[in-house]
C-alpha positions in Angstrom: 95.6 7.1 21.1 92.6 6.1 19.0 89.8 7.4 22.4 87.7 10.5 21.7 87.2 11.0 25.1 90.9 11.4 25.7 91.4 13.8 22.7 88.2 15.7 24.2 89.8 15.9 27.6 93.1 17.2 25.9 91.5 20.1 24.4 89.6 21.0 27.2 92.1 21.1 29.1 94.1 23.0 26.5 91.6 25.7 25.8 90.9 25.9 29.9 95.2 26.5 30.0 95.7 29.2 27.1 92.3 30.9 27.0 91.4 34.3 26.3 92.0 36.3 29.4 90.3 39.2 28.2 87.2 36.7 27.1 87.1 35.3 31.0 86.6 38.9 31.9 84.0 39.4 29.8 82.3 37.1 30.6 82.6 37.6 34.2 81.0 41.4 33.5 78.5 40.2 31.5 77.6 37.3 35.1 77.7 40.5 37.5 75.1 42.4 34.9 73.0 39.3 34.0 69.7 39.4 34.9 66.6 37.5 34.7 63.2 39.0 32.2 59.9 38.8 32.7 59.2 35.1 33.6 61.8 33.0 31.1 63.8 31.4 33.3 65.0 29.4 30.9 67.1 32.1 29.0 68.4 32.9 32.3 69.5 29.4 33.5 70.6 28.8 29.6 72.9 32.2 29.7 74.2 31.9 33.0 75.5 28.7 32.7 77.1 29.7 29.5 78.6 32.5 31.5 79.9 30.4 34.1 82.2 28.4 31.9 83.7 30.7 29.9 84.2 32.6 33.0 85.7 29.3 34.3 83.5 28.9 36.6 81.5 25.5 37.5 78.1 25.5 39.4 79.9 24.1 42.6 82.7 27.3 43.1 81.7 29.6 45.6 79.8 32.3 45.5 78.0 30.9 41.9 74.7 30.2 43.9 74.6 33.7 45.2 75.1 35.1 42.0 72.5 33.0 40.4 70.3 34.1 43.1 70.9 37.9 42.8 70.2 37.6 39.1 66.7 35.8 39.8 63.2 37.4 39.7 62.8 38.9 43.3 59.5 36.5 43.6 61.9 33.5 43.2 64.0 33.6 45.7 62.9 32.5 49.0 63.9 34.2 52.0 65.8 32.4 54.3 
């Protein structure tokens, strides 16, 4: 009873269960409109994982590469 990690897990999965609908959706917009500037990658990667979770999303889902790609700098992404 007296583990962090186990009251950390709890709420996770808690706030994962009864979340915002209407948030997940948003965020989910704001992923399909999210686009990389100039050459700061770093605000991209930062905001897009953001995006990703409360979308409820994790890197490994499918389709979360792709859309990291499509939001990339055309010059970054290699051709394949």
């Amino acid at each position: 009873m007296m583990d962090r990690s186990l009251w950390d897990d709890f709420e996770a999965d808690f706030r994962r269960a009864y979340a915002d609908q209407d948030a997940k959706l948003t965020a989910y917009q704001k992923l399909n409109e999210l686009r990389m500037h100039g050459s700061d990658i770093d605000s991209y990667v930062a905001e897009f994982d953001r995006l990703i979770d409360e979308a409820g999303y994790s890197r490994s889902d499918i389709g979360v590469l792709q859309k990291f790609k499509e939001g990339l700098q055309p010059s970054l992404v290699r051709k394949s």
